[in-house]
N, C-alpha and C positions, 0 to 999 in steps of 0.2 A: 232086395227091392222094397219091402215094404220099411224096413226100417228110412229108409232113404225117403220114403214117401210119408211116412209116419214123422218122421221129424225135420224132412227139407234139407239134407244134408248129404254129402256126398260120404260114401265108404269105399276105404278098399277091403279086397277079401285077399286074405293069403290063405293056402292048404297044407305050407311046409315049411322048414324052419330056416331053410335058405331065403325062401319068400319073405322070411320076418325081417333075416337079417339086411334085407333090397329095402324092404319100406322102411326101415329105422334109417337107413341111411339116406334115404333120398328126402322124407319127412315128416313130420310133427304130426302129434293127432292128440284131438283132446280128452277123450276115451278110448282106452282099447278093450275089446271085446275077446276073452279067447272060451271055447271050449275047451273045458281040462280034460276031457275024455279021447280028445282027439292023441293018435302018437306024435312025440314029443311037446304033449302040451306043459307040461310043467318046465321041460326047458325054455320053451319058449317066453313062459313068466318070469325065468332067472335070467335070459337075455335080455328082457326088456327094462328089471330091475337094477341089470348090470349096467344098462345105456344111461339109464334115466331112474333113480329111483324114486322119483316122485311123480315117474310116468301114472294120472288115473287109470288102472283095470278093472274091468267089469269080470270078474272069471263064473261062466256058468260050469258048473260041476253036480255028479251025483255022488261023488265023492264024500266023505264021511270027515275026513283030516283036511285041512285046508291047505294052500301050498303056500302057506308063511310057517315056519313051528310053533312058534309063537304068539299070542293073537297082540301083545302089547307091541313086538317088533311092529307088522303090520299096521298098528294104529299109530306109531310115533315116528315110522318110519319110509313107510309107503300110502301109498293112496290106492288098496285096493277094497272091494268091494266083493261080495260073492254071491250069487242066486243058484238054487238048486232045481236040475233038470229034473222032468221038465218043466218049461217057464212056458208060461202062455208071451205069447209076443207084447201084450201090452203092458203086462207088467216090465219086461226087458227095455220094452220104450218109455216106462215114466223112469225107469231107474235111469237111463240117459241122460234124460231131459234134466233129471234134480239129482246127477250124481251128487255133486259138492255136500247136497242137503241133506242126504243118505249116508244112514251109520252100518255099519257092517251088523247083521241081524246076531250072529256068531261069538260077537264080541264078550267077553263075560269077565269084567273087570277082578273082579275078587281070584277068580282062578286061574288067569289069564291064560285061558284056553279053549 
């Protein structure tokens, strides 16, 4: 609700990975948002990269490893993004707002990791 109200846009929420695969098929979204801490949250990153791999993900995680191996895969291959819990809500919602403009913080070109 406040996202929706912070940025005038409508969301869906899903809680399970059956849920994911209903919204991928019925439709399109121009960010997804998942919690990596949730169960099966990293499947749910590899179904959606399996759908759409230039789907934008927003993945908030307290996670240490990010769920690409890679960090140059991820930069030349996906459109994901990552913030570490917890995130106060405003920062989740400017990261929204100016996904495109937003560079993954993780990203570390020399080591690519």
């Amino acid at each position: 609700m406040l996202l929706e109200e912070a940025l005038d846009c409508v969301i869906d929420t899903v809680s399970t990975l059956g849920e994911v695969f209903i919204a991928f098929q019925k439709d399109t979204y121009s960010v997804v948002m998942i919690d990596h801490g949730i169960e099966n949250g990293q499947m749910c990153v590899e179904y959606i990269l399996n759908t759409d791999p230039k789907q934008p993900i927003l993945v908030v995680s307290d996670a240490i490893h990010c769920v690409i191996n890679r960090c140059e895969d991820c930069v030349q291959q996906h459109d994901i993004r990552r913030l570490f819990n917890p995130t106060p809500i405003k920062n989740i919602t400017r990261m929204l707002e100016g996904f495109r403009n937003y560079r993954c913080d993780h990203y570390d070109n020399e080591t690519n990791i």
